[in-house]
ChimeraX commands (.cxc) that place a marker at each C-alpha (Angstrom):
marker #1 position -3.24,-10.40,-4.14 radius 0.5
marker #1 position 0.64,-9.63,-3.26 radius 0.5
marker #1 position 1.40,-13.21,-4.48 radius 0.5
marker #1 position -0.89,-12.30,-7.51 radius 0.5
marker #1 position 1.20,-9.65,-8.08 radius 0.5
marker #1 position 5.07,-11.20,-7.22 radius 0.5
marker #1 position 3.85,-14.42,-9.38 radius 0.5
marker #1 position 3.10,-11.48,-12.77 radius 0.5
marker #1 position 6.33,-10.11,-11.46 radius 0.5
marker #1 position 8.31,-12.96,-12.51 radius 0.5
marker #1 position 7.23,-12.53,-15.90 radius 0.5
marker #1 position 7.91,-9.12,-16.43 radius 0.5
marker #1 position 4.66,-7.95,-15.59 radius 0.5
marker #1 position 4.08,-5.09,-12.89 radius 0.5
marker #1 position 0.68,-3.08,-12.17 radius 0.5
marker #1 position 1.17,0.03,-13.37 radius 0.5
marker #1 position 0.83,3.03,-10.15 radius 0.5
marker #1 position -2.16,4.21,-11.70 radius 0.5
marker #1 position -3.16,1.05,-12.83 radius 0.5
marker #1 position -6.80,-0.17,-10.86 radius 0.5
marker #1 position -6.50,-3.73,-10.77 radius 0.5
marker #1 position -9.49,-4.32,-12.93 radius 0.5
marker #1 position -7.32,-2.39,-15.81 radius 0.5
marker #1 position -4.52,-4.71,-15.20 radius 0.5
marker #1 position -7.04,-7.88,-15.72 radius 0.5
marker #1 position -8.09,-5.90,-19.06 radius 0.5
marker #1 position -4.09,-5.62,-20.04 radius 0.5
marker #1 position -3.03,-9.14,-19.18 radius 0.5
marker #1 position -5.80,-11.45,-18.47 radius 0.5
marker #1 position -5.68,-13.19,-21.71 radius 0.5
marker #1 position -2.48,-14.30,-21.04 radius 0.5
marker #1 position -3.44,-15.59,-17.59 radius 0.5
marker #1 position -7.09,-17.10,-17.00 radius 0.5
marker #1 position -7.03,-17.06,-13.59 radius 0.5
marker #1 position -5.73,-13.36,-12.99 radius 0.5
marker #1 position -9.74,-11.88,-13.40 radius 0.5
marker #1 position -10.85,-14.67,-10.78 radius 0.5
marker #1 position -7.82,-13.45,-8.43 radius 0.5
marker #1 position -8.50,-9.97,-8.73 radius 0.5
marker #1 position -12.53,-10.66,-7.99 radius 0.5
marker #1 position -11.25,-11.94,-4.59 radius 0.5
marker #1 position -8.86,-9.54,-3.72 radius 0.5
marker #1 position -11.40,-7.05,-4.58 radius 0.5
marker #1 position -14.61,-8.41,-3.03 radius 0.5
marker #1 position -12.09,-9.33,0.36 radius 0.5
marker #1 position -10.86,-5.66,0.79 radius 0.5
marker #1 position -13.78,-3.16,-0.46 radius 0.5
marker #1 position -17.21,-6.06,0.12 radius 0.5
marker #1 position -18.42,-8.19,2.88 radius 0.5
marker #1 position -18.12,-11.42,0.95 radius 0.5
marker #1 position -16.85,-14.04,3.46 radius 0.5
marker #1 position -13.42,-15.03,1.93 radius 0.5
marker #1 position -12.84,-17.85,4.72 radius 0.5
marker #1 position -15.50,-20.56,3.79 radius 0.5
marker #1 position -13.69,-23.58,2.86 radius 0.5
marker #1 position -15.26,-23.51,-0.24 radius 0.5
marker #1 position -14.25,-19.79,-1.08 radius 0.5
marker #1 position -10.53,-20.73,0.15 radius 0.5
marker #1 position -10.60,-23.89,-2.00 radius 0.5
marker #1 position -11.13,-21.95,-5.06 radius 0.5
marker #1 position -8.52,-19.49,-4.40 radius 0.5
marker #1 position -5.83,-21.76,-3.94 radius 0.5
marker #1 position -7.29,-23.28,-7.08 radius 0.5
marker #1 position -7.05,-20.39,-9.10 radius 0.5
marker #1 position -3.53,-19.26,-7.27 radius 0.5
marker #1 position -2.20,-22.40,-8.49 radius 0.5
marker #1 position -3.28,-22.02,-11.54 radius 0.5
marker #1 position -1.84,-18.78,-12.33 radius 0.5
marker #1 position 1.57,-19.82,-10.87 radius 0.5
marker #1 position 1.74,-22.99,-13.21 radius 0.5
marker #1 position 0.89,-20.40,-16.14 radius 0.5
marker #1 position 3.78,-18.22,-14.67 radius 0.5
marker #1 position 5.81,-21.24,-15.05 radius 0.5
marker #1 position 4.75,-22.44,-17.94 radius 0.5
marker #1 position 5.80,-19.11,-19.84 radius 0.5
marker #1 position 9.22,-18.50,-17.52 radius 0.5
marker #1 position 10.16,-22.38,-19.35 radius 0.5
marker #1 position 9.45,-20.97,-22.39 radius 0.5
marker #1 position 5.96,-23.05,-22.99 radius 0.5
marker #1 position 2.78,-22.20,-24.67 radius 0.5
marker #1 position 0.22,-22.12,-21.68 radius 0.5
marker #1 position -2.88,-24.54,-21.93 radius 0.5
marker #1 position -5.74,-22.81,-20.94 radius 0.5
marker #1 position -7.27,-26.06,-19.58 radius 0.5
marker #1 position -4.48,-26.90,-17.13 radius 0.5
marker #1 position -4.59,-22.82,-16.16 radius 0.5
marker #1 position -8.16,-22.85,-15.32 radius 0.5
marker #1 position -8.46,-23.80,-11.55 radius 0.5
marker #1 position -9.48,-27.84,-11.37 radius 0.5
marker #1 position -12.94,-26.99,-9.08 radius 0.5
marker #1 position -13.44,-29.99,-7.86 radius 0.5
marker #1 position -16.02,-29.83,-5.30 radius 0.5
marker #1 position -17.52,-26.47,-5.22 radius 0.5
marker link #1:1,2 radius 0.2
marker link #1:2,3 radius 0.2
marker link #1:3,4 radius 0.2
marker link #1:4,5 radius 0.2
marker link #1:5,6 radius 0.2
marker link #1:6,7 radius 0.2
marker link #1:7,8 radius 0.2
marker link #1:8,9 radius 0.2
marker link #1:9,10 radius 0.2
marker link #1:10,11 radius 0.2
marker link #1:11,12 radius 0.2
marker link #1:12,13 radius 0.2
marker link #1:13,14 radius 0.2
marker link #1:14,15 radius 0.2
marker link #1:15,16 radius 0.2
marker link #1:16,17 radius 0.2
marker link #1:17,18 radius 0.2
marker link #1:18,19 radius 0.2
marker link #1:19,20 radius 0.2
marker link #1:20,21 radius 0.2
marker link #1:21,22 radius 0.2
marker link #1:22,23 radius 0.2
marker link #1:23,24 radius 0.2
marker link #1:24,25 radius 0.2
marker link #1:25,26 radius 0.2
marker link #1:26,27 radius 0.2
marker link #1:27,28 radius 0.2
marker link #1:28,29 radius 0.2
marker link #1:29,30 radius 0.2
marker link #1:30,31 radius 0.2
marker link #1:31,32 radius 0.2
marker link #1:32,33 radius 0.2
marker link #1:33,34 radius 0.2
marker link #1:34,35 radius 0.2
marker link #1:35,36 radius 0.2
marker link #1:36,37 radius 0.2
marker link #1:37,38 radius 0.2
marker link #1:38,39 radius 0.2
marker link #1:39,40 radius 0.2
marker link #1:40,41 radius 0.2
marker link #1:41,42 radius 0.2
marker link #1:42,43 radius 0.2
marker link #1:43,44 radius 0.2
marker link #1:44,45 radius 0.2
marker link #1:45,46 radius 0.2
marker link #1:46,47 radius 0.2
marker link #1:47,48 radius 0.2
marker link #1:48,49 radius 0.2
marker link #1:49,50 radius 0.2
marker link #1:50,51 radius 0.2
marker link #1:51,52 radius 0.2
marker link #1:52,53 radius 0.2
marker link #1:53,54 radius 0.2
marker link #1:54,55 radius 0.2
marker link #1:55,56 radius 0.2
marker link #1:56,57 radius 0.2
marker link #1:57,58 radius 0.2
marker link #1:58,59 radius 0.2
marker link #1:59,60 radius 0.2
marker link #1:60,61 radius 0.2
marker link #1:61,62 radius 0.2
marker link #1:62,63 radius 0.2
marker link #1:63,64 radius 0.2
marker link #1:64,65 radius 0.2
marker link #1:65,66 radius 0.2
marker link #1:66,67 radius 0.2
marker link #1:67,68 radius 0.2
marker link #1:68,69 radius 0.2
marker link #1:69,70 radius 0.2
marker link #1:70,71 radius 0.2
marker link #1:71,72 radius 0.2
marker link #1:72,73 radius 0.2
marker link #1:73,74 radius 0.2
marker link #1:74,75 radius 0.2
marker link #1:75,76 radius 0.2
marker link #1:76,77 radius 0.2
marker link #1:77,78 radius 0.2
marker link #1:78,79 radius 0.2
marker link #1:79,80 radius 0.2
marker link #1:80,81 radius 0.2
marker link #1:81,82 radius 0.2
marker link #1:82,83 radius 0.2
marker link #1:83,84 radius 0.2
marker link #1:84,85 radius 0.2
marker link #1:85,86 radius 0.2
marker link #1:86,87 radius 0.2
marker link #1:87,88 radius 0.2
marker link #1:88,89 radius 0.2
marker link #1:89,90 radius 0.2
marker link #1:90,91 radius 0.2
marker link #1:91,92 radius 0.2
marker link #1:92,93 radius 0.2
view
């Protein structure tokens, strides 16, 4: 979630101190797809028992990491994000 976080960062974007980071998916998450599928980790790793280190689980959150950093990119150039090449490519799930 801290490379969530430093990746919004270089766009400007910083959760606010009293910001939860469902809120911050609710201020920004149309701008970046895979932000609400980030946070759902983050928050399932730290505060549920979900098992975060099946390969599958790790697949999809490099997926969606990836994703969010070429829509970071995209709008640092100066481009209009595609949704479709945002969205994590899920391969074999």
């Amino acid at each position: 979630y801290d490379e969530t976080l430093r990746q919004l960062s270089r766009v400007g974007i910083e959760r606010r101190r009293d910001e939860t980071p469902e809120e911050l998916v609710s201020r920004v998450g149309d701008r970046f797809p895979n932000l609400a599928t980030l946070t759902d980790f983050f928050q399932r790793g730290r505060y549920g028992s979900a098992d975060l280190t099946h390969e599958s689980a790790k697949r999809r959150l490099a997926a969606s990491l990836e994703g969010l950093t070429e829509n970071v990119n995209q709008q640092v150039q100066g481009e209009t994000p595609s949704v479709e090449r945002s969205l994590p490519k899920l391969v074999n799930r």
